[in-house]
C-alpha positions in Angstrom: -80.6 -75.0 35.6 -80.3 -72.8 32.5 -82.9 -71.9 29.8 -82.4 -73.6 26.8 -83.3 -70.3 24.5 -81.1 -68.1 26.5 -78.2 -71.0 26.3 -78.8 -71.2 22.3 -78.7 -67.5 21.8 -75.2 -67.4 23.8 -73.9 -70.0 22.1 -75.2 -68.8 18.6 -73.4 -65.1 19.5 -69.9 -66.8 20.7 -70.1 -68.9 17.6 -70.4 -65.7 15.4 -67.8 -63.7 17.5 -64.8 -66.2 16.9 -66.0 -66.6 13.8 -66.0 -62.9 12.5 -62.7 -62.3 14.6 -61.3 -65.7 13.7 -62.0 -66.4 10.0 -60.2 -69.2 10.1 -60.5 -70.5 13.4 -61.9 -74.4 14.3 -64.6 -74.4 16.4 -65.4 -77.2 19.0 -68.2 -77.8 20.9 -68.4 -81.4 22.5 -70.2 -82.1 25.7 -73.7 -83.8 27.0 -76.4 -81.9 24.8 -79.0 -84.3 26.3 -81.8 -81.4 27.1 -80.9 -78.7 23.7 -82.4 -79.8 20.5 -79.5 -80.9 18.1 -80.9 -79.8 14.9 -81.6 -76.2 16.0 -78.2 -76.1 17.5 -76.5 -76.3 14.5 -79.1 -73.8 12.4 -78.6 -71.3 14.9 -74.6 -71.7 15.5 -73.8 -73.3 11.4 -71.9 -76.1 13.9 -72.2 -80.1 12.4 -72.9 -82.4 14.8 -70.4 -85.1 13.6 -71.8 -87.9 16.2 -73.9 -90.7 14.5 -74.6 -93.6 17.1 -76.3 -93.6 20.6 -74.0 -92.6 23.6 -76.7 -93.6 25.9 -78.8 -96.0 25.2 -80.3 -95.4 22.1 -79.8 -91.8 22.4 -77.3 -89.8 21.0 -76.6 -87.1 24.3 -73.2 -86.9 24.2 -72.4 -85.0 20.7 -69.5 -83.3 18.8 -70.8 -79.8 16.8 -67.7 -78.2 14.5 -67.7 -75.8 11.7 -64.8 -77.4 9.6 -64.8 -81.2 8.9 -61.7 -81.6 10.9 -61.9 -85.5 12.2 -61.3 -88.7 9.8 -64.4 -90.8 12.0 -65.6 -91.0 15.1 -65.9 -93.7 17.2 -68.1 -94.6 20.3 -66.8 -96.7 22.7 -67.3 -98.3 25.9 -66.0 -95.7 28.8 -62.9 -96.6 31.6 -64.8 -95.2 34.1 -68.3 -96.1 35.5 -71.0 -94.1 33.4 -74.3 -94.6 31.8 -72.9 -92.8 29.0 -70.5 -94.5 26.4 -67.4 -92.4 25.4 -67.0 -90.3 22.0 -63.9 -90.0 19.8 -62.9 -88.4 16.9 -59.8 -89.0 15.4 -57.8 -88.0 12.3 -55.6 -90.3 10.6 -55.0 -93.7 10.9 -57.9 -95.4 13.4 -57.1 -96.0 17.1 -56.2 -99.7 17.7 -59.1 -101.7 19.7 -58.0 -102.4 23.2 -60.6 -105.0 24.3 -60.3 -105.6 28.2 -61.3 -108.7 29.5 -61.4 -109.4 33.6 -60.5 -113.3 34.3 -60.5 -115.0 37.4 -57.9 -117.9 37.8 -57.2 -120.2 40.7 -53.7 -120.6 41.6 -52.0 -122.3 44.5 -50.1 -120.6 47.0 -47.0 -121.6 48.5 -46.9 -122.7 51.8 -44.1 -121.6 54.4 -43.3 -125.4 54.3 -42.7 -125.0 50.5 -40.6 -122.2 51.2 -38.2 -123.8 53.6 -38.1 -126.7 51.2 -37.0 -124.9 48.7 -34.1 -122.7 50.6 -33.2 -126.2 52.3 -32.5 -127.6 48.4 -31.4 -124.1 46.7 -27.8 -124.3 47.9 -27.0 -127.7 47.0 -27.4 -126.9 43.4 -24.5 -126.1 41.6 -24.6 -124.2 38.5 -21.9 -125.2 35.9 -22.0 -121.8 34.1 -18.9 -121.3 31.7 -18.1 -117.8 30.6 -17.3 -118.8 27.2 -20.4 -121.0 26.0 -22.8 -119.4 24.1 -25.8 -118.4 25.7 -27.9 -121.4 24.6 -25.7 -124.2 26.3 -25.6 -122.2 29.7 -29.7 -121.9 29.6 -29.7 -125.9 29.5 -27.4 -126.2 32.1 -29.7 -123.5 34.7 -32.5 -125.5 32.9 -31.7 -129.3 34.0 -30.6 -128.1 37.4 
């Protein structure tokens, strides 16, 4: 547990020291910001919060503060973990490609150990006519009408 005044005024003083040591330096803050108020956490630090849409719910906890516009667009997404909170981020360039996971469930039939004798009963008495100078095509039919 932390008080949220004495968390501002820490963050608003390391803000300012990187800043005055660092004139040019990016500064990052990203995390679950679901008890400080967002508004007053950029007055105090001169950070932008740079998240738009709700991470949880219809909440917006999970934010992104910098003091340069660094990132093209953010994007919140659906986590790969288990979480109430959805997943934040900001890219620059070209956009992250959409990886949409489905789970199926299909049936398939397993073979039996009778199916598997059956089969190493008939492999042997096939005969493969595979000739070393036909092209590639012919000696697929041939393994193919076996």
């Amino acid at each position: 547990m932390y008080q949220t005044s004495s968390l501002l005024d820490c963050t608003e003083a390391s803000v300012e020291t990187i800043t005055v040591e660092y004139p040019n330096a990016i500064v990052i803050l990203a995390g679950d910001f679901s008890s400080l108020d967002h508004a007053e956490l950029s007055s105090r630090s001169m950070l932008t919060a740079i998240v738009n849409q709700s991470t949880r719910g219809t909440n917006i906890l999970d934010q992104i503060f910098v003091n340069y516009t660094i990132y093209d667009a953010v994007k919140v997404v659906t986590p790969t973990v288990r979480s109430d909170h959805r997943a934040v981020i900001a890219y620059t360039g070209t956009p992250p490609c959409q990886l949409n996971k489905t789970r199926e469930r299909r049936i398939f039939r397993r073979c039996s150990p009778t199916q598997h004798a059956l089969f190493l009963e008939y492999a042997p008495a096939v005969i493969f006519d595979i000739q070393d100078g036909a092209s590639v095509q012919s000696n697929f039919d041939v393994v193919h009408h076996a």
